[in-house]
LUMPAVO-367855 format. One line per 2 residues: for each residue z, y, x of C-alpha. Coordinates in nm, 4 decimals, m for minus. Layout:
N
Z,Y,X  ...
//
This chain:
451
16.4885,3.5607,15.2298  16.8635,3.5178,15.2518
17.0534,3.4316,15.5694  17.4281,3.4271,15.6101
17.4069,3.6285,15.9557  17.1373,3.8203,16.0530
17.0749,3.9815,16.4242  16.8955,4.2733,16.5198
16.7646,4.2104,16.9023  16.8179,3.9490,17.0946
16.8770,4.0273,17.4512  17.1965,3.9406,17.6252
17.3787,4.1178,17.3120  17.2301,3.9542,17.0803
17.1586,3.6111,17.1918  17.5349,3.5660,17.2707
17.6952,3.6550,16.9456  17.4297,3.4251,16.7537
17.5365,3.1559,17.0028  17.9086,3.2817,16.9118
17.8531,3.2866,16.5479  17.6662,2.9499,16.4971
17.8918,2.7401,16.7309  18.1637,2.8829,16.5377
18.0354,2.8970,16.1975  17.8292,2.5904,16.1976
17.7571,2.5315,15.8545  17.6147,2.9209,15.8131
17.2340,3.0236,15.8730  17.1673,3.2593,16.1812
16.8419,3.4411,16.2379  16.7722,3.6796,16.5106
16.5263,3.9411,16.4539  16.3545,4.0632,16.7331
16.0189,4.2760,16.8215  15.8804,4.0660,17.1185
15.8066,3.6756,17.1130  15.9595,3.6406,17.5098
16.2145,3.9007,17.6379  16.3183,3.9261,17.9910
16.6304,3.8964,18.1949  16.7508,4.2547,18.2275
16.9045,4.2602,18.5253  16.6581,4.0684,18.6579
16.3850,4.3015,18.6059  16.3647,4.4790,18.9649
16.3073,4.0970,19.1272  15.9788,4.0647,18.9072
15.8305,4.3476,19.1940  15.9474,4.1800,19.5106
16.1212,3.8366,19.5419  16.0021,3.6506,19.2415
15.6538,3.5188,19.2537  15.5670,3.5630,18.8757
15.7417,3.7646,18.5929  15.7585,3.4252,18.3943
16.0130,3.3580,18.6026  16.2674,3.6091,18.4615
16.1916,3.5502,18.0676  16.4806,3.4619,17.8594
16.4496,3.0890,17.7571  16.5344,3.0466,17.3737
16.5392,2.7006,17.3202  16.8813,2.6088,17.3401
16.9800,2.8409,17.0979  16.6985,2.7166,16.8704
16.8532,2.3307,16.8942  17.1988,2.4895,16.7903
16.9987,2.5827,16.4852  16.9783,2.9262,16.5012
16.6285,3.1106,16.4317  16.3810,3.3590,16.5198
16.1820,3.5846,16.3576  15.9351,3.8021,16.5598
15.9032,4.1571,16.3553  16.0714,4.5211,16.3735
16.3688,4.6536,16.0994  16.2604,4.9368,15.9899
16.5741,5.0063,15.7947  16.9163,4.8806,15.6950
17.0439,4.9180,15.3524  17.4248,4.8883,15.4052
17.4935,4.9403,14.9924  17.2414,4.6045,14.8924
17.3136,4.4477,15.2330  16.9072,4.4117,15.2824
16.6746,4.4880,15.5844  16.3419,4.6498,15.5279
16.0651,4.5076,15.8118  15.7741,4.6308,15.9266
15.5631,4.3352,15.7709  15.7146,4.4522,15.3980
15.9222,4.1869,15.4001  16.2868,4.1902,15.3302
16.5731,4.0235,15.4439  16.8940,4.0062,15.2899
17.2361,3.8890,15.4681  17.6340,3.8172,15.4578
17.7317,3.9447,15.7566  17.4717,4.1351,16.0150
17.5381,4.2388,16.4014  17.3396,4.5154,16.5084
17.2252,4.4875,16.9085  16.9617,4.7258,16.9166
17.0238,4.7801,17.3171  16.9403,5.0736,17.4844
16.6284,5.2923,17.6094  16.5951,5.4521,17.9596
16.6814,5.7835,17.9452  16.4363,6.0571,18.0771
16.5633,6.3437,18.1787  16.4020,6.7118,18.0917
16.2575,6.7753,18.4184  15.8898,6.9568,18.4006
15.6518,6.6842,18.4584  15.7792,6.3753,18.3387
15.5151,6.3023,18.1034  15.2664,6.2593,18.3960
15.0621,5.9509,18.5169  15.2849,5.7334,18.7305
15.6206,5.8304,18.6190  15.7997,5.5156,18.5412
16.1073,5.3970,18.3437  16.2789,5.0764,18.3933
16.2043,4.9933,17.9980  16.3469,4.5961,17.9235
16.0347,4.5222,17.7074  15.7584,4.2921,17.9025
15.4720,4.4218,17.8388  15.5522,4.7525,17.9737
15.7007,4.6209,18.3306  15.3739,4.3713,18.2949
15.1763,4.6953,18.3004  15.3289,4.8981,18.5975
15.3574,4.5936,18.8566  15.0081,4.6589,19.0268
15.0329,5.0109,18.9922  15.3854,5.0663,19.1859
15.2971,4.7020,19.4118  14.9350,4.9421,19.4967
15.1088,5.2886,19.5745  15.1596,5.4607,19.9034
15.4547,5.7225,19.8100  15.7131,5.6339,19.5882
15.9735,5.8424,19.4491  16.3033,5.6639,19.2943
16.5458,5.9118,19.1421  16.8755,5.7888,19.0392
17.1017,5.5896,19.3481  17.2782,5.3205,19.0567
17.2582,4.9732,19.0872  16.8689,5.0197,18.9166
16.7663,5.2675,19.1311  16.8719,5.0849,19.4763
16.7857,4.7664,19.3460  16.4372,4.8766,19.3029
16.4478,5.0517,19.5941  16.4884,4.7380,19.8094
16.2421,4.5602,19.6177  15.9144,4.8134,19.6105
16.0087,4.8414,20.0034  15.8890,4.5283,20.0511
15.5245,4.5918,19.9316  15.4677,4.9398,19.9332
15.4391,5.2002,20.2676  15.7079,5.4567,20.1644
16.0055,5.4644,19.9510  16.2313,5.7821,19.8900
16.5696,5.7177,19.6906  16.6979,6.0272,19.5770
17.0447,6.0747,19.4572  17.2083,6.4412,19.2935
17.5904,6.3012,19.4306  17.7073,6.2923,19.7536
17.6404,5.8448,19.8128  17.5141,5.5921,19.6207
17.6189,5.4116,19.3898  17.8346,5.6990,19.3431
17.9985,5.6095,18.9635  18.1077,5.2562,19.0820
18.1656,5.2856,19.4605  18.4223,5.5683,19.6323
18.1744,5.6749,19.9236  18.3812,5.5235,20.2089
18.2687,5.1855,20.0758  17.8878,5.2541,20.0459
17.8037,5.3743,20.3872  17.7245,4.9933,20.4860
17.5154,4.9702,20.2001  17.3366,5.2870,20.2245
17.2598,5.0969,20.6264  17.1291,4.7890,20.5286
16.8856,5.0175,20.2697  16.7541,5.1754,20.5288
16.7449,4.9418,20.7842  16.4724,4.8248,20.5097
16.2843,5.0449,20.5417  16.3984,5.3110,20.2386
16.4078,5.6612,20.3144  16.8016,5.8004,20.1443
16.8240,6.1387,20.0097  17.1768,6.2041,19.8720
17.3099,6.5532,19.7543  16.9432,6.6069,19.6575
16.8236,6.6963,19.2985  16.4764,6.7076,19.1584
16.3518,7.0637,19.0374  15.9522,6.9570,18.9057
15.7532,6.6665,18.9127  15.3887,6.7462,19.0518
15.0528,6.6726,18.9308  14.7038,6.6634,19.0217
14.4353,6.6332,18.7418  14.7625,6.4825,18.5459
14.8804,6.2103,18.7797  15.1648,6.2334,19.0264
15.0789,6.4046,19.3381  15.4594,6.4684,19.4750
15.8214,6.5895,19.3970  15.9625,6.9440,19.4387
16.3419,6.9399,19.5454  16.6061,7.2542,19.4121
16.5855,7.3305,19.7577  16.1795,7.4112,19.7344
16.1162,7.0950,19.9469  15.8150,6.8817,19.8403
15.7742,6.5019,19.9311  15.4568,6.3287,19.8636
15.4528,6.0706,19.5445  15.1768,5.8720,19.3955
15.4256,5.7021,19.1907  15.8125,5.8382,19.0646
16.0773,5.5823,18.8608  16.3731,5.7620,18.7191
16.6057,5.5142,18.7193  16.9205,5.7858,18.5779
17.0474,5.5802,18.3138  16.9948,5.4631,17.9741
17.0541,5.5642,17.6002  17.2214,5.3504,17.3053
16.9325,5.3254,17.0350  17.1232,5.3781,16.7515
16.8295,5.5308,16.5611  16.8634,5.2082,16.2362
17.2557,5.3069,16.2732  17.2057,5.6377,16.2049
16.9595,5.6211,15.9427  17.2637,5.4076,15.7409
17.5377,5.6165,15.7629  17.7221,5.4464,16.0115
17.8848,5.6166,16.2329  17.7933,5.7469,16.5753
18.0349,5.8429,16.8912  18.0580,6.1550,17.1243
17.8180,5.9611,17.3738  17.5286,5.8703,17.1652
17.6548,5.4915,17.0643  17.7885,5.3079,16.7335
18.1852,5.3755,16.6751  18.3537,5.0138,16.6506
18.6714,4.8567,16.6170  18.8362,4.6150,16.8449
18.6360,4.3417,16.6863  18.3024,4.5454,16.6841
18.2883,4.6320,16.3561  18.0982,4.9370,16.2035
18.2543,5.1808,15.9469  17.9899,4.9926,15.7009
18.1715,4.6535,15.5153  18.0209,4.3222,15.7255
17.8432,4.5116,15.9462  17.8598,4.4970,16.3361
17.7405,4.6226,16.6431  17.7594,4.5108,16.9881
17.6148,4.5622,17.3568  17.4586,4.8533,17.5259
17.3577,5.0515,17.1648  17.8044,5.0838,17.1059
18.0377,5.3325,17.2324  18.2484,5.1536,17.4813
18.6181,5.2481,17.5005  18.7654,5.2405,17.8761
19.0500,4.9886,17.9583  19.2571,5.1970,18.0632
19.2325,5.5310,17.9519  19.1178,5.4384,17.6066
18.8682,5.7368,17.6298  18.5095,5.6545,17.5452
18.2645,5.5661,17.7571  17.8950,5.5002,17.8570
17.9288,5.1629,17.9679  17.6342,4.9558,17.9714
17.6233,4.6337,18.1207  17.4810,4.3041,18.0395
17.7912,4.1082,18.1229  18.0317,4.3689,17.9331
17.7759,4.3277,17.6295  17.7844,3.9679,17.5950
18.1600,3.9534,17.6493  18.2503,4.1546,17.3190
17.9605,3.9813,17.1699  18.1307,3.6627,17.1321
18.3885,3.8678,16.9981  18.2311,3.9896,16.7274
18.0432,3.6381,16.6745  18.3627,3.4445,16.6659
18.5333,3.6603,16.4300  18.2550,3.7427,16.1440
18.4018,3.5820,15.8501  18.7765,3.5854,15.9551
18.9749,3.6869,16.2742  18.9659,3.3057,16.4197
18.9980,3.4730,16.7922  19.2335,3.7553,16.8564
19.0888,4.0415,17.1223  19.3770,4.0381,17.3643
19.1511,4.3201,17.6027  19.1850,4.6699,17.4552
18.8993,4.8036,17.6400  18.5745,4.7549,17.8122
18.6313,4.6910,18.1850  18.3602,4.7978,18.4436
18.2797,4.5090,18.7030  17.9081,4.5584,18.8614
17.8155,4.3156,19.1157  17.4492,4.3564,19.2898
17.2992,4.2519,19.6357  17.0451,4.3474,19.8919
17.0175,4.0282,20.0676  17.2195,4.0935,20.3598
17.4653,4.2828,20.1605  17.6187,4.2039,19.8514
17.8272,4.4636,19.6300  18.0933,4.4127,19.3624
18.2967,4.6734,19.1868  18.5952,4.6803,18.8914
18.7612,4.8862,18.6996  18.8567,5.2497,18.8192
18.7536,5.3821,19.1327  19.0262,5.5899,19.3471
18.8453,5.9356,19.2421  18.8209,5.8243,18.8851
19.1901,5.7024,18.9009  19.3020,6.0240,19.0873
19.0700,6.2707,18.8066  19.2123,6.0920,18.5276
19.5994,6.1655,18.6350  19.7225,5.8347,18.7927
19.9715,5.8122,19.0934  19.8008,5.5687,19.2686
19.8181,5.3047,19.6113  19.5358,5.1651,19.7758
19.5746,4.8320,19.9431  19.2323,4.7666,20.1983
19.1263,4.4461,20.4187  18.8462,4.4072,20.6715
18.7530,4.0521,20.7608  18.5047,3.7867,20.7808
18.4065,3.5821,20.4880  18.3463,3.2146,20.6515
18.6149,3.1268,20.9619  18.5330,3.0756,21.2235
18.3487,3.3933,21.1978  18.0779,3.2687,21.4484
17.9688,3.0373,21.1805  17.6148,3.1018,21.0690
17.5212,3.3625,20.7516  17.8925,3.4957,20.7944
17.9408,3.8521,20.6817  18.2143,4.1511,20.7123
18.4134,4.1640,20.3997  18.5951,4.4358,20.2971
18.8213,4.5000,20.0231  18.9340,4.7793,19.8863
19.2056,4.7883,19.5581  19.3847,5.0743,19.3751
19.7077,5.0274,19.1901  19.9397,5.2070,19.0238
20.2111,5.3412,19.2622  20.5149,5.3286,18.9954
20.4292,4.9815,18.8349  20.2088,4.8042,19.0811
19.9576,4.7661,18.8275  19.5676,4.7240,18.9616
19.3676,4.9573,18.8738  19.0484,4.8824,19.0185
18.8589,4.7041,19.2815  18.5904,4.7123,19.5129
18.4319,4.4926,19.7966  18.1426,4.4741,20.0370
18.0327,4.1597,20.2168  17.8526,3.8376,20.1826
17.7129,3.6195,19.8780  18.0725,3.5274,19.7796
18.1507,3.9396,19.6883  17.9848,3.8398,19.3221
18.2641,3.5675,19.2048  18.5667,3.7484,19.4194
18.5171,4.0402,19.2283  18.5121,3.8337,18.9007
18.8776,3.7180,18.9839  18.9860,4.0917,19.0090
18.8235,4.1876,18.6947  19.0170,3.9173,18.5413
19.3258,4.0742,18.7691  19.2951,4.4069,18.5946
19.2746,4.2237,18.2681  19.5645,4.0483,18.2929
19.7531,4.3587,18.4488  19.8119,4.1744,18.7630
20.0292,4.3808,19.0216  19.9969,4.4184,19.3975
20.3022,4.1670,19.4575  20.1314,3.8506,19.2198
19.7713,3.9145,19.3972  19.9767,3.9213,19.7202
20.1304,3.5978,19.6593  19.8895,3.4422,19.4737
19.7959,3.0562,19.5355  19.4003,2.9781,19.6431
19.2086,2.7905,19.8599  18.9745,2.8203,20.1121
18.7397,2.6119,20.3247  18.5386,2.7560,20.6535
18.1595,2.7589,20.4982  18.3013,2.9022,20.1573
18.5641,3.1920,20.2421  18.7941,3.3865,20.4670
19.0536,3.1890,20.6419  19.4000,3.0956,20.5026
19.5840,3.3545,20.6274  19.3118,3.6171,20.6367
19.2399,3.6269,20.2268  19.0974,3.9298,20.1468
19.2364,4.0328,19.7922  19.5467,3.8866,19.9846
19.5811,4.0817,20.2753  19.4654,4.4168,20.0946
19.7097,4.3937,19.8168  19.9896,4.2867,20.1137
19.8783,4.6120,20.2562  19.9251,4.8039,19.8923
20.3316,4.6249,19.8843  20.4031,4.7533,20.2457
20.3653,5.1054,20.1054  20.6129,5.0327,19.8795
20.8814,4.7904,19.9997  21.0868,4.8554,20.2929
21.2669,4.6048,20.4455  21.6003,4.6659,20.6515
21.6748,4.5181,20.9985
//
């Protein structure tokens, strides 16, 4: 069979450059070829053990991509043939294409720590069936060890919490969320975690994983400390698989991931890769990265959608920006772009402009929450560098303005006079703006005004 643009995997990645391609290339055939007939919400998955009721309610829904016209096939590429532009699948058939985007994804990574092959050691694998089959067991445990303090890790955290008797989060660095988050901003949300009832553990790494009769009976610490675990998640990370990439010839980064252009395409002629299985260059320092994030994937997946046949769109961003975003119900969390210790390690003069305020006003209103904000810039051109903030259910969409700040090079003076509005049930008051008053405070170290 012959199809103009083929797609391997259809998760975020995926799903969003088909959506790309076909709206923009209406008159060409799209197929997405993926192993599983329903795939789940990634970042939804730690929900499925806690808040939602069923884990239907975080599957993907495909039908609006099928009424744009683009289909599905349920099977597994076994191989790529770059040279004959043809795909070998697991069924012996073959499929042949114009122009094919490769968004293979990623697969937790495990790290080589005796005893990880035991019963009841968990990943956080995207694939349904598997987080189908370790609900009960994790929902029925009495000790649970999470290792890894990410977004994942405290995510699950807060969920298991809620219907099991003990969870331990363990973290190597010195907070959590310690590659988004400098550690002054954290300390709130390392609170409210245990507050629900999860036991922290930072500057703490895992020497052995312990076993009885080959299940999980606890964990030994560096230190020679053991804590009690029926159940352990390693929630460290993930890895691109690149594997069908490899097995082509096209070529692989320093991290693992598919080398791409600006407009995602592979070394191979008509061939493209995109999400979590490509080796993200940073926005600012150009270096490459492990950057994986849903939101990052489908942005340059549109990218490489739009511009398949001809470069109809031109990438104006030269470089994947970081912005996270997670909450833990009384606490929400949003980070962008460079953190001060990244900024700092990677050479920059820097400023850092902070607020600390209410997000409703009055601030006796009900459900209001301490916001604070925290930005870096660049001392010399007042560029921002990065972003954080802590507070209430707005901190999601406020730090989607400053990653559009950072890429748009915004300085501290613009975000300190910017224009925006607020209303007492929605934000901070008028002259209390956060990203206003923080990047005010960045100026001030700057300007100096005479008598």
């Amino acid at each position: 069979m012959k199809y103009d643009i083929v797609i391997i995997g259809g998760n975020p990645a995926g799903g969003a450059a088909a959506v790309a391609a076909k709206k923009l290339h209406k008159n060409k055939s799209v197929l997405i070829i993926r192993k599983e007939p329903q795939s789940l919400i990634p970042c939804g998955i730690p929900y499925v053990f806690g808040t939602l009721k069923n884990i239907d309610d975080n599957i993907k829904n495909i039908e609006p991509a099928k009424k744009l016209g683009i289909e599905f096939l349920i099977d597994e590429v076994l191989a790529i043939n770059s040279e004959n532009k043809c795909l070998t699948l697991k069924n012996n058939n073959e499929i042949t294409f114009d122009k094919l985007i490769i968004a293979t994804g990623s697969t937790p990574f495990s790290p080589p720590i005796k005893g990880n092959d035991l019963d009841g050691v968990y990943t956080i694998k995207k694939q349904i069936e598997y987080i189908k089959s370790i609900i009960q067991p994790l929902k029925n445990a009495e000790n649970i060890v999470i290792v890894g303090a990410g977004f994942i890790g405290l995510e699950m955290s807060d969920e298991l919490v809620k219907v099991c008797k003990k969870v331990t989060l363990i973290e190597s660095m010195g907070s959590v969320l310690p590659l988004a988050f400098d550690s002054d901003m954290t300390i709130p949300v390392a609170e409210v975690l245990s507050k629900h009832g999860v036991q922290i553990r930072t500057n703490t790494m895992v020497d052995e994983i312990l076993g009885d009769n080959g299940k999980v009976s606890g964990v030994k610490l560096k230190n020679g400390e053991v804590i009690k675990a029926d159940k352990v998640i390693l929630a460290i990370g993930y890895k691109p698989n690149t594997h069908l990439a490899q097995n082509s010839g096209i070529d692989i980064g320093i991290y693992g991931g598919i080398v791409s252009d600006e407009y995602l395409r592979t070394n191979k002629p008509d061939i493209f890769a995109v999400g979590d299985c490509v080796e993200h260059r940073d926005f600012f320092t150009r270096k490459q990265s492990k950057l994986m994030l849903a939101s990052t994937a489908a942005s340059e997946a549109r990218i490489a959608g739009m511009n398949l046949f001809d470069l109809r769109v031109i990438r104006q961003t030269k470089g994947s920006i970081a912005i996270f975003s997670s909450s833990l119900h009384e606490i929400s969390m949003g980070a962008a772009g460079l953190t001060e210790k990244q900024a700092l390690d990677e050479g920059f003069d820097i400023i850092v402009g902070q607020s600390k305020g209410f997000d409703h006003h009055p601030a006796k209103l009900e459900n209001t929450s301490v916001q604070k904000v925290k930005m870096i810039f660049s001392k010399s051109s007042g560029v921002i560098l990065g972003a954080q903030i802590t507070g209430g259910p707005s901190t999601g969409e406020m730090i989607n303005i400053l990653g559009l700040a950072i890429q748009k090079y915004m300085t501290a003076p613009e975000l300190a006079t910017m224009q925006y509005g607020t209303q007492p049930m929605l934000t901070a008051g008028p002259g209390d703006y956060p990203i206003v008053i923080a990047a005010m405070n960045a100026v001030a170290q700057t300007c100096h005004v005479s008598e």
